[in-house]
N, C-alpha and C positions, 0 to 999 in steps of 0.2 A: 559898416560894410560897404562895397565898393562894389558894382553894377558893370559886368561887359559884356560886350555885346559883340559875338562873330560867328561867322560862316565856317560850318565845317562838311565835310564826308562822310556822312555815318551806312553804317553797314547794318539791311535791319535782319532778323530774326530767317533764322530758314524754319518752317509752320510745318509738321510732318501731321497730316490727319490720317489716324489709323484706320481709320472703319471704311475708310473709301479706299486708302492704298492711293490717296495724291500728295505729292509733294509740291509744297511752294518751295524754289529756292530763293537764295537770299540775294538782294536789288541792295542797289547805290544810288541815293539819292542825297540831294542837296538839302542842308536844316540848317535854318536859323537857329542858334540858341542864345540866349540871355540869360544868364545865371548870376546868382551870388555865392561868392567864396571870399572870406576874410581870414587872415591864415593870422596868429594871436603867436605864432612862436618862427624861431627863424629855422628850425632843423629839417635837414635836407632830406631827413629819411619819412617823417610823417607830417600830414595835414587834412585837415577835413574840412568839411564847410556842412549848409542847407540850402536845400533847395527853393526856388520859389516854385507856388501853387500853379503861379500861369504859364509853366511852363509843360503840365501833364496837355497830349495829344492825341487824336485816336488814332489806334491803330488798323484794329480788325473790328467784328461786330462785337467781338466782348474782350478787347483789353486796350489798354491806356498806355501811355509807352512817352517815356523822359530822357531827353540828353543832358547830360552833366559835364558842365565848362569847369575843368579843375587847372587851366592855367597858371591863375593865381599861386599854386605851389610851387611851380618852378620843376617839376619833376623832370629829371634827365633820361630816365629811363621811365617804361610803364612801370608801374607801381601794381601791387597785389589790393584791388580795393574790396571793402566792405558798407553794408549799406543798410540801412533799418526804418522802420517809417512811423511818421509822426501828426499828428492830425488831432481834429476836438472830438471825432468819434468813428466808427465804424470801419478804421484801418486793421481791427482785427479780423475782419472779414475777408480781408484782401491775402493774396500771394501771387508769387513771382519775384519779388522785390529785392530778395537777397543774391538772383541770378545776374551775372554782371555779362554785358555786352561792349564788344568794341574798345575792349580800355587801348589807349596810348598817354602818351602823358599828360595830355590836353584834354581828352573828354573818356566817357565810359556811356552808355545806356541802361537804361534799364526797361522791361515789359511787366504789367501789374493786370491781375482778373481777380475776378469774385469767387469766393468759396463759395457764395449763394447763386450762381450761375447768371450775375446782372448784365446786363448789354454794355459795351463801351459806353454809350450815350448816356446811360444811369450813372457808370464811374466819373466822367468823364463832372457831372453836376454833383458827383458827391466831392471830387478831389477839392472840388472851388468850396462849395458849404460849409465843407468839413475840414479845408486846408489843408489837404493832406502833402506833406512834407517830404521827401527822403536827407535822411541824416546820411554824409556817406565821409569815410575815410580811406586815405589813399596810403599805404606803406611802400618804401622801396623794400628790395630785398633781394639776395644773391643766392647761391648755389655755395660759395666757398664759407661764407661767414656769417650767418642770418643776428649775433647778437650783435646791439650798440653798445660801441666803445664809451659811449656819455650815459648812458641808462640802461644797466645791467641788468635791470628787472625784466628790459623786453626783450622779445626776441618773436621774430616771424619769417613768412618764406614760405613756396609751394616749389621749391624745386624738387622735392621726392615726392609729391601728390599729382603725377602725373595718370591723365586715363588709362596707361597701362595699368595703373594698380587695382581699377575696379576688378570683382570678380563676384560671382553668383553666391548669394545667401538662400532664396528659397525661390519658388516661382516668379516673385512677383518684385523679389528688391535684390538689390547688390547694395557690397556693403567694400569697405576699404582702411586698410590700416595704414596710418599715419606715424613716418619715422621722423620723430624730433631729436636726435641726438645729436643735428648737427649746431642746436642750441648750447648742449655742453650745460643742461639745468640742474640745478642741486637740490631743488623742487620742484614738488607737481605742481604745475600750472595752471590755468585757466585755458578754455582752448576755444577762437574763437574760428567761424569757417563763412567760405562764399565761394560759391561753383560756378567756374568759369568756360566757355566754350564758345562755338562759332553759331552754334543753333541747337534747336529745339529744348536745351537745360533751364528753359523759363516754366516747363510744366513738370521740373523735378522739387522735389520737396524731401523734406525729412534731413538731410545732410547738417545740422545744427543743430540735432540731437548726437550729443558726444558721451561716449562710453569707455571705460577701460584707462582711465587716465592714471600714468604716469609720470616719472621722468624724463622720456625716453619716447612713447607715443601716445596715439589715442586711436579709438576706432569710431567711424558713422557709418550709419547706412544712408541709403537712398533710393526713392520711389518714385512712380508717375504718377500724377496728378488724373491720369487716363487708364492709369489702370494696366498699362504696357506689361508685356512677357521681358523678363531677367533678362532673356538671349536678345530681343530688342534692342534693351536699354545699353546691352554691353557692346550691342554693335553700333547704334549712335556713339556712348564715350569715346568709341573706336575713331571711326570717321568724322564724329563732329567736336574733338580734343576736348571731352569734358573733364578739367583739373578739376583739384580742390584747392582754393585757397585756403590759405588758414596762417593764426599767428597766438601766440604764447604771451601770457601777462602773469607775474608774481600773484600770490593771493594775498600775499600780505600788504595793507594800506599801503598806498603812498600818498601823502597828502603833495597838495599843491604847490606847500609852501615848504614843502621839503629842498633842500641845498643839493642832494645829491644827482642833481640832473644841470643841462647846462639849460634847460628849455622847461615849458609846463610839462609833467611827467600824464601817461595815464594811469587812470586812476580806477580799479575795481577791486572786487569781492566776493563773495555768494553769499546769497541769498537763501538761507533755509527752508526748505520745505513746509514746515509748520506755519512760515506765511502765506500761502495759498488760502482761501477764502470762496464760498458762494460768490457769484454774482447773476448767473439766472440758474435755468434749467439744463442749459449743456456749457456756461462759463464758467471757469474759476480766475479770481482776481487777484494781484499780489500789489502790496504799496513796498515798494524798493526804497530803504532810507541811505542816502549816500552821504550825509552831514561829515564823517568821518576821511571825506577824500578834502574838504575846505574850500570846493571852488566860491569862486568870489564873481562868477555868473556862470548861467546855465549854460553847462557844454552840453555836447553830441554822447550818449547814451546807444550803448550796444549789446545786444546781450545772445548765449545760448543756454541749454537746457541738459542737465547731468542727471546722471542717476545711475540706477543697477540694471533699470529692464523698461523696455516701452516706450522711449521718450523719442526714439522713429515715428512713431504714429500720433505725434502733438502739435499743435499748431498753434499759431499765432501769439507765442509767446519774445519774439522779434518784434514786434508792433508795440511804440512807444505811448501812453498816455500823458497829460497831464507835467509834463516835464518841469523842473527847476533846478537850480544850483543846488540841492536838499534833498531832492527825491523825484521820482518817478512812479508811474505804473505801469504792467503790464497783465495782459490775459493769455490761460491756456484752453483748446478746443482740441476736441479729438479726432482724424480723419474719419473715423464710424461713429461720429455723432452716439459717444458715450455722454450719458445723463450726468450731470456737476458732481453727483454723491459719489457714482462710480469712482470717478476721476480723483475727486478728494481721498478714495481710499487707496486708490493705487501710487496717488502719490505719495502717503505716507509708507506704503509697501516697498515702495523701488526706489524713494528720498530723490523726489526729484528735484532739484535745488536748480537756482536759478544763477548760473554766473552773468554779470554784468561787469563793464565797465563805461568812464566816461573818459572824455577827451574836449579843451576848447577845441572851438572852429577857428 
């Protein structure tokens, strides 16, 4: 892996506090960043890298906030990035992480808080203890033609997941449908998603709960972390251009050592339901086996969460454990801190399966 080190521009976070009715807007400030990205294939359309630990900063009194140098790809244009996080423990506590800030082709940001309401200062000594990581991947992607001519199995793109599409589901979430026909798929896909705007979409959640999947689209909802009114939320997407990114993967293997790509291909599947597991009183745990994809070292691991009903209101199922070339884990939690039994029955009720994939860095 290879180590740079430069000066950029970054734009941080416009902070909307509802209960006072203050706005912070969003400030230009000078950051260092050092990062690591080692790109393992030459293709102009995707790459990903990880981050180092010493590069998480404070932000506010309780969030942590990371710039990511993705020069090393060469990206000609901004890219549609995705991002997951990875650590020895307690990054399933955390969100924000999947809210991308600032991309251009050279860097993106990210903002991270506590489900358990800890102070930056606490994050800030767990990210170092804990190593917490973000795994991120960068896609290009167009308007006219989203699938690869060399790997037909992908395909991505957020030019029809524009803010305009949000629209009101019930008081408290909006929800949006996703047109993939411009993929041209002859199967359902895997669907994977990251919300992108100019501010405040760091305290949205649930968009990585994917429903309705076919050929053709998918649907997610989305909520505040604050508990925001629908009419709120739809007038930030408004003003502060909250898209959705999102991108499409075969479900069927692709091994590594597969010929029909000109590059390392990605590589996922789902993960069934009936792997979900105890792991306390409000967790449930899955061990993701990927032996079947053949990496020959540990790539970057991405995952969302399908099903019939419910899986807007689940968490931390983006947070990576324990990772290898072979396998992985990951945990679910529920926004109303449902008890692990509840949760194990509703996941066999509404088959909440776990889509993943992996990719090298």
């Amino acid at each position: 892996m290879t180590t740079t080190s430069t000066s950029t521009t970054d734009t941080t976070m416009t902070s909307t506090t509802m209960a006072s009715s203050t706005t912070t807007t969003s400030t230009t400030t000078s950051t260092t960043i050092s990062t690591t990205t080692t790109t393992a294939y030459t293709s102009p359309n995707q790459c990903g890298g990880i981050s180092q630990t010493s590069l998480w900063t404070v932000y506010d009194a309780t969030s942590i906030t990371m710039a990511l140098d993705t020069r090393k790809c060469n990206f000609t244009v901004a890219p549609a990035y995705f991002t997951s996080i990875g650590g020895i423990d307690r990054q399933r506590y955390l969100r924000g992480y999947n809210n991308i800030y600032g991309p251009t082709t050279t860097t993106f940001r990210i903002y991270i808080h506590s489900l358990l309401g800890e102070s930056s200062a606490i994050l800030l000594n767990y990210s170092q203890t804990y190593a917490w990581t973000i795994y991120w991947f960068g896609s290009k992607y167009t308007n006219q033609t989203n699938q690869s001519a060399t790997d037909p199995t992908f395909c991505k793109g957020t030019g029809l997941s524009s803010q305009a599409l949000w629209y009101a589901y019930d008081n408290y979430t909006m929800t949006m449908n996703v047109d993939t026909t411009i993929c041209n798929l002859n199967e359902t896909r895997l669907y994977f998603t990251s919300l992108g705007g100019t501010g405040n979409h760091y305290l949205m959640q649930a968009y990585n709960g994917i429903y309705s999947t076919t050929i053709n689209s998918f649907r997610v909802y989305a909520n505040s972390m604050l508990g925001w009114s629908v009419s709120n939320m739809l007038s930030y997407a408004s003003s502060l251009a909250w898209n959705l990114n999102w991108f499409a993967l075969a479900q069927t293997y692709q091994s590594y050592t597969s010929t029909t790509c000109t590059y390392p291909c990605p590589c996922g599947s789902v993960s069934s339901w009936p792997l979900w597991q105890y792991e306390d009183a409000y967790t449930l745990m899955m061990n993701v086996n990927t032996t079947m994809c053949g990496f020959n070292q540990m790539p970057v691991y991405f995952t969302s969460i399908g099903g019939i009903n419910g899986q807007y209101l689940l968490q931390s199922y983006t947070s990576i454990y324990s990772p290898t070339q072979n396998s992985f884990q990951t945990y679910l939690r529920h926004q109303l801190g449902w008890n692990a039994s509840v949760l194990l029955s509703y996941a066999q009720t509404y088959l909440w399966d776990l889509n993943w994939f992996g990719l090298y860095y």
